[in-house]
N, C-alpha and C positions, 0 to 999 in steps of 0.2 A: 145638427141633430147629434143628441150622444148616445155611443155607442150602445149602452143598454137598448136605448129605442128602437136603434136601429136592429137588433137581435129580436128582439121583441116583435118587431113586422116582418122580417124577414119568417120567423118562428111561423107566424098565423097563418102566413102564407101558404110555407108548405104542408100546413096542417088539416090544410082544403087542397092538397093534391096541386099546390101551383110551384112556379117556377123561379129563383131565383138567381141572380148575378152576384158573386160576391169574392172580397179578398182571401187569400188564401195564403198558405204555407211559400206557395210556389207564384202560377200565374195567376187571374181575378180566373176565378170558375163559374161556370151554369152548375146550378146545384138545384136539387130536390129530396123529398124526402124517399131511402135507400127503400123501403118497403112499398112502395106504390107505384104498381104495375104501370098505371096510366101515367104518371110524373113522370116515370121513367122512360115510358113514350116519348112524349111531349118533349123529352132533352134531347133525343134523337131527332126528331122534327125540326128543332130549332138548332140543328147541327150537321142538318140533312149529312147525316149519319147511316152505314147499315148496320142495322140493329147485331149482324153474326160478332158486328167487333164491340168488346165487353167495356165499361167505363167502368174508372176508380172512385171510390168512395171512400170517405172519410172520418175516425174513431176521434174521440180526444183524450181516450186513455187505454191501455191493456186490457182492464177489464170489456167494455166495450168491443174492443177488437175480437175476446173470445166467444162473446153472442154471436157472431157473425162464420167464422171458422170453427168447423168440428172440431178440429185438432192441430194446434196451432205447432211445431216443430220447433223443438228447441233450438236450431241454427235460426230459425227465426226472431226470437227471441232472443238472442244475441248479435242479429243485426239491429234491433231498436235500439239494444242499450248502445252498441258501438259507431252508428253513423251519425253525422256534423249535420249533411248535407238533408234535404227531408227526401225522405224514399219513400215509393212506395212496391208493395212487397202483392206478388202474384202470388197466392196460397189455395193450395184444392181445398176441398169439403165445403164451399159457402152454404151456409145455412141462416134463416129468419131474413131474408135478401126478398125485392122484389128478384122474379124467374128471367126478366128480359136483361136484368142487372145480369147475372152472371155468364159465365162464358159456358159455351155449348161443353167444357170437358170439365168441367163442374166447378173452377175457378174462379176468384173474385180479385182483383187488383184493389187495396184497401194501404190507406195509410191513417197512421196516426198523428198529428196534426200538434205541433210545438210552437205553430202561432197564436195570438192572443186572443183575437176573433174570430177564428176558425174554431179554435179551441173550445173559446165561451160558447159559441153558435152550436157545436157537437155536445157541449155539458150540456147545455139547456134546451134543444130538442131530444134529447135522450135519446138520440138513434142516428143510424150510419145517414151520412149525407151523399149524395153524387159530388165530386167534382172532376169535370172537366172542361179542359181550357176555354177558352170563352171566344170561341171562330169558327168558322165553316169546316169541315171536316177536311182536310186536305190544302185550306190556309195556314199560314203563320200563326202559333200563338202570339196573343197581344201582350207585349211583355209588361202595358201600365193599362191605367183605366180607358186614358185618350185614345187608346190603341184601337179598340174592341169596335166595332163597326156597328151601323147603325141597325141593321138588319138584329143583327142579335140585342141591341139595346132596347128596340121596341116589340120583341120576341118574348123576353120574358117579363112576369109577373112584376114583380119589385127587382129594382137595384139597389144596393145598399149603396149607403154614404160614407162608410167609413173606409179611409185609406185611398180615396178618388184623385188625391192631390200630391201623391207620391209620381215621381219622376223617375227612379232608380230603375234599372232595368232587372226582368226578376226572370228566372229559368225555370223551366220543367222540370219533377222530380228525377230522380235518379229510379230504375226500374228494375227489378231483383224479384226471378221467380227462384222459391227457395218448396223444391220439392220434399212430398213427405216423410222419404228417409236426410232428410238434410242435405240433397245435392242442391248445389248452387249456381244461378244462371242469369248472369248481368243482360237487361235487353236492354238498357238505354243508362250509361253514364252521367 
């Protein structure tokens, strides 16, 4: 399947409120669409997850990212341009967010996404995605596709096809709450 196509069903999918498995910047993520309450559920279900702990979602550009954050902090913006590694960036004010999306102190964990089919899949749903790792809340992320168990494989909606045959091992983002006067606060390396 080429990639297009597969962008193309994973799209429809969450366009009916369903569920997604797909590659990412980082590990393969459960994703959904960032504005729907119920999808945003249903990722928690299939992560037997409690809803108090907030998941990250995913921009594919600046602009983007300021639909989502009142007021994005200029130390923030100077961590996009300056990190290698993909980060994602703890920022208060979440706004246009499904409500179970954000975290009870009004915070969104949100990255901007420098891979190809994350990226594309963010351009052409035209809105914030879920991503999170792709395992039971309290297992192992799967660091490849072979990894991801079968409980979540037959959990969600569509699995994409692209990048299934990669073998490298891939790591969790790096985690940086960058508060609204520009204090700064590494929670994961």
């Amino acid at each position: 399947m080429k990639q297009a196509e597969d962008i193309k069903n994973a799209i429809e999918v969450m366009k009916k409120g369903g569920v997604i498995l797909y590659p990412t910047d980082t590990v393969w993520g459960i994703g959904c669409d960032a504005t729907n309450p119920d999808a945003v559920a249903k990722v928690y279900k299939i992560k037997h997850r409690d809803d108090s702990k907030a998941l990250v979602c995913l921009v594919d550009s600046d602009a983007r990212l300021q639909k989502y954050v009142r007021n994005v902090p200029e130390a923030a913006w100077q961590l996009i341009d300056a990190v290698v590694k993909p980060t994602t960036l703890i920022l208060d004010g979440a706004v246009n967010l499904a409500s179970n999306l954000i975290a009870q102190d009004g915070s969104i964990g949100i990255r901007i996404t420098k891979e190809a089919f994350s990226k594309e899949l963010c351009f052409r749903f035209q809105k914030a995605i879920v991503s999170t790792s792709a395992n039971i809340s309290g297992q192992p992320a799967a660091q490849n596709y072979k990894d991801i168990s079968e409980e979540i494989l037959n959990a969600v909606d569509y699995v994409c096809e692209t990048r299934r045959q990669e073998h490298y091992p891939h790591q969790p983002s790096t985690i940086i709450r960058v508060g609204t006067e520009g204090e700064i606060n590494i929670i994961r390396k």
